[in-house]
C-alpha positions in Angstrom: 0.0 0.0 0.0 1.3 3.6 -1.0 1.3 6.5 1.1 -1.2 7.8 -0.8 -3.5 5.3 -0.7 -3.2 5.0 2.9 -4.2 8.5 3.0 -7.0 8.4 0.7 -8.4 5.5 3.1 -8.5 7.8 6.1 -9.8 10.2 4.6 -13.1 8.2 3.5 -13.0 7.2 7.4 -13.7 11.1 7.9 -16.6 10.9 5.1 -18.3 8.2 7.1 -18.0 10.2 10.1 -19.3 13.3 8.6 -23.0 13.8 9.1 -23.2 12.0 12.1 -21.3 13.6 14.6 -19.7 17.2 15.1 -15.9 17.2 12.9 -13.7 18.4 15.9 -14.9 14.4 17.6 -13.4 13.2 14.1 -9.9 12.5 14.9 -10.3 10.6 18.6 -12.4 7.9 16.6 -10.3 7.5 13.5 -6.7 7.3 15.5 -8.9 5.1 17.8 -9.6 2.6 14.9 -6.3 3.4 13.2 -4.3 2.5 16.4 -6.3 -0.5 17.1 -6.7 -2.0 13.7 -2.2 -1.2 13.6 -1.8 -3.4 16.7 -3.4 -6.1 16.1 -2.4 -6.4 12.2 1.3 -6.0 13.6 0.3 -8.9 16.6 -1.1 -11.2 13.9 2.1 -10.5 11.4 4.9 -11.1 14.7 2.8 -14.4 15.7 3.7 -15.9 12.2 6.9 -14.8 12.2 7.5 -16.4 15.3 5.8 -19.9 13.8 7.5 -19.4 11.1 10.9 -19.5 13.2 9.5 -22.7 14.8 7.6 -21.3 18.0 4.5 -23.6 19.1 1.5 -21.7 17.4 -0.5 -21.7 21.5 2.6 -19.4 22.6 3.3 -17.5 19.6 -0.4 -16.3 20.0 -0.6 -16.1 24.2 2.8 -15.1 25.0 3.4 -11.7 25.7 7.3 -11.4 25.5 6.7 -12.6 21.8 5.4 -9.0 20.9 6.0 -5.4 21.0 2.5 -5.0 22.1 0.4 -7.8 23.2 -2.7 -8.1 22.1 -5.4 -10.0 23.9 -7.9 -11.9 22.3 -10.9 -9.8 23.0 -9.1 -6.6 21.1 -8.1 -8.5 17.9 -9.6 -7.1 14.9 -11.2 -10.7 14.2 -12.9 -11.0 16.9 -14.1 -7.0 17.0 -15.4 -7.4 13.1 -17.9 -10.4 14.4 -19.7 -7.8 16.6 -22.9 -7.2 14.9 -24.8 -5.4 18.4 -23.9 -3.4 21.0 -20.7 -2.4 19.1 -19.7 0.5 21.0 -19.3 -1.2 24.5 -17.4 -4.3 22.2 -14.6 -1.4 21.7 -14.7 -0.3 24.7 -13.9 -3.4 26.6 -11.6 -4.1 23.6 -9.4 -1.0 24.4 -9.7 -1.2 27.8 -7.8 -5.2 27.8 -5.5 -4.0 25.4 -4.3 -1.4 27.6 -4.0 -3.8 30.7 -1.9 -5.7 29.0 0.6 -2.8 27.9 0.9 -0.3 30.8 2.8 2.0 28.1 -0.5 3.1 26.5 -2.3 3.3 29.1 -4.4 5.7 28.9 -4.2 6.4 25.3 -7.4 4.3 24.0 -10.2 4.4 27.0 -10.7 8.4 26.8 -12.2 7.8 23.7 -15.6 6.3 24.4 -17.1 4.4 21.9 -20.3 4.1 23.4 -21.1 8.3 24.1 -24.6 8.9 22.9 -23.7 12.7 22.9 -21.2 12.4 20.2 -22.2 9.1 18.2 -25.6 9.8 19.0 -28.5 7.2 19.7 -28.0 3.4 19.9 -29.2 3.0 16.0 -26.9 5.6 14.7 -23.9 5.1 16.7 -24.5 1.0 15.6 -24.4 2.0 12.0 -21.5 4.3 12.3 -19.6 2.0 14.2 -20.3 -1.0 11.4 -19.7 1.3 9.0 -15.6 1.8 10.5 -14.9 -1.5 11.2 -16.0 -2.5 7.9 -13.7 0.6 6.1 -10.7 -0.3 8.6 -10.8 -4.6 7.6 -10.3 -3.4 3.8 -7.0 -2.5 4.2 -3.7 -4.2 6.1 -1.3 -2.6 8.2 0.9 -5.1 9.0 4.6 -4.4 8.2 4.3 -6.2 5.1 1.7 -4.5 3.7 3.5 -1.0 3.8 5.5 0.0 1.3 7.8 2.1 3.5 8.4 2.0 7.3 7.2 5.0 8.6 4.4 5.2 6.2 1.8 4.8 9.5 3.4 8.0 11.4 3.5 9.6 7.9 -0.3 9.3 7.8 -1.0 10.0 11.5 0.9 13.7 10.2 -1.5 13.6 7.6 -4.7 13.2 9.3 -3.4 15.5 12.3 -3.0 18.2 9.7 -6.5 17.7 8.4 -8.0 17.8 11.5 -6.5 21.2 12.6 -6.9 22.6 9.6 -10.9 21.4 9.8 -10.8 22.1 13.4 -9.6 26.5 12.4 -8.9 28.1 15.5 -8.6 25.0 17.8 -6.4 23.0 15.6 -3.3 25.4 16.6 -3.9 24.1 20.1 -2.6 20.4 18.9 -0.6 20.9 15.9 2.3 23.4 14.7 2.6 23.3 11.0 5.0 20.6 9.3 7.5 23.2 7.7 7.4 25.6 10.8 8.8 22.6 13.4 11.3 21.6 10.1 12.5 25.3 10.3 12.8 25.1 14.3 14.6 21.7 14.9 17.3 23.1 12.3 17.6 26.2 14.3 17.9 24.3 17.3 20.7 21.5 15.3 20.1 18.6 18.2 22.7 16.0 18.2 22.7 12.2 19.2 22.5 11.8 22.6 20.6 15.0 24.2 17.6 14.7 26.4 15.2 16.9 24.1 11.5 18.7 26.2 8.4 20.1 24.4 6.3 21.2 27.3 3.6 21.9 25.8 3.7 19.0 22.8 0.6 19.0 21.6 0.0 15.9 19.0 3.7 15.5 19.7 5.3 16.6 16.2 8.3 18.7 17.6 9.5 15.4 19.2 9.2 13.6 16.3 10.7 15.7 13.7 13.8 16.1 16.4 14.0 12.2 16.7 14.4 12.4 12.7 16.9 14.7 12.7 19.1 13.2 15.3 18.5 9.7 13.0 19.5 11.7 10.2 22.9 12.2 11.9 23.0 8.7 12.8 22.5 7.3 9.4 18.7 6.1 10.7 15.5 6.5 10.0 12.2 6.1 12.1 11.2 3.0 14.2 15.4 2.3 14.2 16.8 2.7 17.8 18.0 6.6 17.9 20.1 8.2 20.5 17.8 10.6 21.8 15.6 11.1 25.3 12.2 12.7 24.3 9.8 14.1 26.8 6.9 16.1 26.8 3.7 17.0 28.4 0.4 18.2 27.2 -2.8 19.5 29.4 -5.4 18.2 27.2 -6.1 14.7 27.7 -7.1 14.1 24.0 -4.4 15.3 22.3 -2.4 13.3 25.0 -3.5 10.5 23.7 -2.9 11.4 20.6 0.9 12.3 21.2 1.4 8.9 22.7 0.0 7.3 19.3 2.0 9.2 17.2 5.1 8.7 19.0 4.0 5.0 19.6 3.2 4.9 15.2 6.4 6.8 14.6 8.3 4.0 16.4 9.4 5.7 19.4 8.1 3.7 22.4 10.8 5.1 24.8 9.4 8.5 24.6 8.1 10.3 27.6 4.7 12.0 27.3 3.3 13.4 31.1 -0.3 14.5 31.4 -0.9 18.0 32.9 -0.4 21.5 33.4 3.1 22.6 32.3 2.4 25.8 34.6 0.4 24.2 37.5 1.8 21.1 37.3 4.8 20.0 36.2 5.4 16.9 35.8 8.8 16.2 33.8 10.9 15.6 37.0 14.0 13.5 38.5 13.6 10.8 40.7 14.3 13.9 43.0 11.4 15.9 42.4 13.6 18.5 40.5 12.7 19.9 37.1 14.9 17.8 34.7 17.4 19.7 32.9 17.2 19.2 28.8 20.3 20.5 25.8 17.0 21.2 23.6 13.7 22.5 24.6 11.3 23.2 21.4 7.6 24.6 21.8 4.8 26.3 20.5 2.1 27.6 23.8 -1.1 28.8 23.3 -0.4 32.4 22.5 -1.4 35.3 25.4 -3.1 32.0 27.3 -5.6 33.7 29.2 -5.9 32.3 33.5 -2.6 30.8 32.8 -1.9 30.3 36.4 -0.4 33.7 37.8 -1.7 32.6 41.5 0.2 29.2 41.5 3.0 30.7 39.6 3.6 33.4 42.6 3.9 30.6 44.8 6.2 28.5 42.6 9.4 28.8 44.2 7.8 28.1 48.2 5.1 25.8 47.7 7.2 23.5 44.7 10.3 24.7 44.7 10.9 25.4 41.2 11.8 28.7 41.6 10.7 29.2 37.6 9.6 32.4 37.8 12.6 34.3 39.4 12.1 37.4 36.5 8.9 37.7 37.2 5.2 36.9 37.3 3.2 37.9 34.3 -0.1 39.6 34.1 -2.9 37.2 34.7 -4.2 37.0 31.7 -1.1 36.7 29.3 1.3 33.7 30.0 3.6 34.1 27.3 6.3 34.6 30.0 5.3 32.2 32.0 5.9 29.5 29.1 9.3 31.1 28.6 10.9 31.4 32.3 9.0 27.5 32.6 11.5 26.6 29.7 14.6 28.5 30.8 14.2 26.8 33.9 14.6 23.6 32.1 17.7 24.2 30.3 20.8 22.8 31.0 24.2 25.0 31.6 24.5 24.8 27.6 20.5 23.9 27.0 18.8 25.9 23.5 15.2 26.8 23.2 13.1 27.3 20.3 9.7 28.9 21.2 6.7 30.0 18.8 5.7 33.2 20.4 3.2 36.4 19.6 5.1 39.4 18.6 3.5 41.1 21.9 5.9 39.5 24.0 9.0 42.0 22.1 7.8 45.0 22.8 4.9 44.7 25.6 5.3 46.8 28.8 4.5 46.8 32.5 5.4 43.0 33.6 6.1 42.0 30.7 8.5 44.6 30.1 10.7 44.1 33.1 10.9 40.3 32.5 11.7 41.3 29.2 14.8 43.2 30.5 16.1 41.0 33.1 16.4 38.2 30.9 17.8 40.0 28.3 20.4 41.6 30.9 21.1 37.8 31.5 22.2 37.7 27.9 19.4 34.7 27.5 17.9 35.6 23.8 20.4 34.9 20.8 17.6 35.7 17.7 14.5 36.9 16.9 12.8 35.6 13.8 10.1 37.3 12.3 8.0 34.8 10.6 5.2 35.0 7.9 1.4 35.8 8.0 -1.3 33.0 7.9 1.2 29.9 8.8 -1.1 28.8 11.6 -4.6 26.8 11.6 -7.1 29.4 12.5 -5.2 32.6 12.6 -3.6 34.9 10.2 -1.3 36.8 12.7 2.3 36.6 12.2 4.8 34.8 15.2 8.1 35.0 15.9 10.5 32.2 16.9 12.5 33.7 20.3 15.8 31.7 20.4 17.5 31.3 23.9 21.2 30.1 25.0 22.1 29.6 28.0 25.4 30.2 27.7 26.1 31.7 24.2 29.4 31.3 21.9 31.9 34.1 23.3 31.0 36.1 20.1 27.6 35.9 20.2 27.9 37.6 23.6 26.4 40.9 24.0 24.6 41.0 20.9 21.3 39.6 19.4 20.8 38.4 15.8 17.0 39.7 14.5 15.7 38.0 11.2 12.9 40.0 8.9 11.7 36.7 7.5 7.9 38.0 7.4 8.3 37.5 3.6 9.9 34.3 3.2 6.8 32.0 2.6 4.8 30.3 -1.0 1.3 31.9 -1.0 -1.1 28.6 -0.9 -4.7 28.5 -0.7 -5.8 30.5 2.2 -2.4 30.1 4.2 1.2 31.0 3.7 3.8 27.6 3.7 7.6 27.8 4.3 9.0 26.1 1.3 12.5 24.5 1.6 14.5 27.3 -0.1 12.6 29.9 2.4 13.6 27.6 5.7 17.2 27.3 4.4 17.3 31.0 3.9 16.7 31.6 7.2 18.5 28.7 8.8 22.0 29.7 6.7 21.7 33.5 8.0 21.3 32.2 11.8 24.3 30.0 11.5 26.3 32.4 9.8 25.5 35.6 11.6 25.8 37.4 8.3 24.3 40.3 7.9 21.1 41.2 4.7 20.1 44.7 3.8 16.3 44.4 5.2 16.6 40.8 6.0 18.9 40.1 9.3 21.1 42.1 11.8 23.4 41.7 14.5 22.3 43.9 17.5 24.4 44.9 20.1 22.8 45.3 23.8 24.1 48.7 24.6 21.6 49.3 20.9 18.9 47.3 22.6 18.9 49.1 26.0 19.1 52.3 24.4 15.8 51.3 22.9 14.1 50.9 26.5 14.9 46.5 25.9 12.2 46.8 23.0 12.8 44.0 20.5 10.6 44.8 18.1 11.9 43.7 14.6 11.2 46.9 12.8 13.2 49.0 15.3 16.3 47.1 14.2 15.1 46.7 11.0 13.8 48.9 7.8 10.4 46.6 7.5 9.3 48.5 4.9 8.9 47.5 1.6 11.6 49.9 -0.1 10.5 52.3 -3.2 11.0 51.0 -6.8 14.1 53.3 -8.0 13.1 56.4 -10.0 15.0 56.9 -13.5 14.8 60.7 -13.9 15.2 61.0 -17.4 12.8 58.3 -18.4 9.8 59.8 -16.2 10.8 63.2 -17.8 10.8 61.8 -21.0 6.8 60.4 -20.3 5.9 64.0 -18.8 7.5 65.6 -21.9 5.4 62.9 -24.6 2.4 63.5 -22.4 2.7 67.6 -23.1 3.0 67.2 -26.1 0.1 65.0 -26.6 -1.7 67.4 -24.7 -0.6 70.2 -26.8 -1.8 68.1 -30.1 -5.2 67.4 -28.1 -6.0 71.3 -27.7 -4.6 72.5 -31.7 -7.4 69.4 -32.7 -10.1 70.9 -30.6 -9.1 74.6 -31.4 -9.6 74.1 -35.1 -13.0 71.8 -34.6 -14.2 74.9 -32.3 -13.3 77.3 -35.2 -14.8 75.6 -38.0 -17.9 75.5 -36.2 -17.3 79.0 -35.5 -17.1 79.3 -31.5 -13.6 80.2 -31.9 -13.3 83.8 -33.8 
């Protein structure tokens, strides 16, 4: 099966969906079917394999330390497609053994309920809908076999993650960060084999996975091969959770760690100590301005956890873009990066903003500020910026910030703005270099950027403006003299008419 194909079939999945229950319940259910129908293909392919290599077929089938994920009998699609009533509760108690017998999903497949009248509706529709997917998912295999390229699963998880948040508009960007915009952000951030890499607010878990692939890329491996790299993440919406973990788990990286909760409130990445653990990479996108972030638990962060995150200060109540970033500082190591999707507000805003602002710029923390394009997100046209932060900065970089105009670098596509290759190399070549572009990118020193009250807003560094197309004197002077003397030909024509017809003495 092609890629294509693959994707194609999901997509009808959505069609029979559609109708029936509201769109933004469309992706629990189809990764739910995905992820179960994957499992037990994959169970069903490793038991032959395993008689094939002369194991007793009773123990190929019941043994659990014959498979990457065990799958009892109840949850294998064979038994699930004879279900002909009460269909929903069949999943349900499907899921629910599956997960018992593989504590590293659990979790991940009894949030979605099967059996919820207010989202599948009454017992007559939710039957037929339910038939309807279990029919669709036994057309197609997704054994190992069956696929014509290995990561062709987590390929079409991508896919169907990108459809829903672009279906979903305004809440998609609450799960998923655009494909090209994490591309352009794990080059910026260059993570090697070996680091411990955070997203703390990871969403459907993308930034993870794209970092995994670049460090394989390094290593000469591709996805669902052992690479050297610790992932870890958490994400507040149990959902999308879920959905991280079946991504990562699809994408072939089981080791990853995926905590559920409230970066802010609650954080949960720690040591066997109870300290935040320290990371060489930390890579996020926040909800922009989050509204009731947590500034009350936040001004007791330091006595009543211990965290001490918030030692530049404690935003305003209703804008936690700071909050996201001191959270993330916090978590680097001595020479940790960040990469962090951020509003422009959070260069330029005063009051408590502005005086975290300065003290972590008088820390030397911030090494670049791109500006990046309009309309790159699910739901809303308004431009970001990607804040870059070093703990401890090359001895040249000291002192000085690097600020990249890259509002411009995008292919216009229908109703959004995509980073094309070419665009994210642009960008990524000028940060490594430090090379300085008329109207593109600058190197800023601080005494520049305290002069300008610790305002980083890309224009005041910058000439934004689109520059005036260059004037060639004698060319426009020779238009003004043809259109004289056009004019002059114009009035001798209308003279003479008037004085034939005897206006004109």
């Amino acid at each position: 099966m092609t890629r294509d194909a693959l994707n194609s079939h999901l997509w009808q999945a959505a069609d029979i969906l559609r109708g029936s229950i509201d769109s933004s319940d469309y992706k629990g259910y189809i990764f739910g079917f995905l992820f179960l129908k994957r499992l037990s293909d994959r169970f069903e392919e490793e038991a032959k394999e395993r008689i094939a290599d002369g194991l007793p077929t009773d123990i190929a089938y019941s043994d659990p330390d014959e498979h990457e994920f065990f799958v009892p009998e109840r949850a294998r699609w064979e038994n699930i497609r004879k279900a002909t009533t009460d269909i929903g509760s069949t999943l349900n108690k499907a899921c629910e053994e599956l997960e018992d017998a593989n504590p590293s999903i659990e979790g991940v497949l009894v949030n979605i309920d099967f059996n919820s009248e207010s989202r599948l509706g009454d017992p007559k529709n939710r039957e037929v809908v339910l038939a309807g997917l279990i029919d669709h998912f036994s057309r197609i295999d997704l054994s190992n076999e069956a696929l014509s390229e290995p990561d062709m699963l987590g390929r079409a998880y991508e896919y169907l993650i990108e459809y829903f948040a672009d279906d979903a508009g305004k809440k998609g960007g609450e799960f998923y960060t655009p494909h090209q915009v994490v591309n352009l952000m794990v080059q910026l951030l260059d993570p090697a084999p070996g680091m411990r890499i955070s997203d703390p607010t990871c969403g459907s878990g993308g930034m993870l996975i794209q970092s995994a692939e670049y460090v394989g890329a390094k290593e000469g491996k591709r996805l669902g091969e052992p690479i050297n790299v610790t992932l870890h993440g958490q994400e507040r919406n149990l959902g999308t959770w879920a959905i991280a973990k079946m991504n990562l788990l699809l994408h072939g990286l089981r080791d990853a760690r995926i905590e559920k909760g409230d970066t802010i409130r609650n954080p949960r990445l720690l040591d066997a100590e109870g300290n935040l653990i320290l990371y060489d990479r930390v890579i996020a996108n926040p909800p922009f301005s989050l509204d009731k972030w947590g500034a009350t638990e936040a001004a007791g962060d330091a006595e009543r956890l211990g965290f001490n995150r918030f030692r530049y200060g404690i935003p305003a109540k209703n804008i936690g873009d700071f909050a996201f970033v001191q959270h993330m500082l916090a978590t680097l190591n001595h020479n940790g990066v960040c990469g962090v999707v951020m509003p422009h507000g959070v260069l330029f805003r005063g009051s408590g903003d502005g005086r975290i602002r300065k003290a972590i710029l008088e820390e030397d923390f911030i090494e670049a500020v791109v500006g990046l394009p309009e309309n790159l997100f699910a739901g809303t046209g308004i431009p970001a910026i990607v804040l870059i932060l070093k703990r401890n900065k090359a001895p040249e970089h000291k002192g000085r910030i690097l600020f990249i105009h890259a509002s411009k670098e995008f292919e216009e596509r229908t109703k959004k703005a995509v980073l094309a290759p070419n665009n994210i190399r642009r960008i990524v070549e000028t940060y490594r270099s430090w090379d300085e572009i008329e109207r593109f990118s600058r190197v800023v020193s601080m005494a520049e950027v305290e002069e300008n009250d610790f305002n980083l807003n890309i224009s005041r560094y910058i000439d934004t403006l689109e520059p005036e197309a260059p004037i060639d004197v004698e060319v426009e002077l020779g238009k003004l003299w043809a259109a004289e003397e056009a004019r002059d030909q114009a009035a001798s024509r209308m003279n003479a008419i008037l004085k034939e017809m005897g206006y004109v003495g």
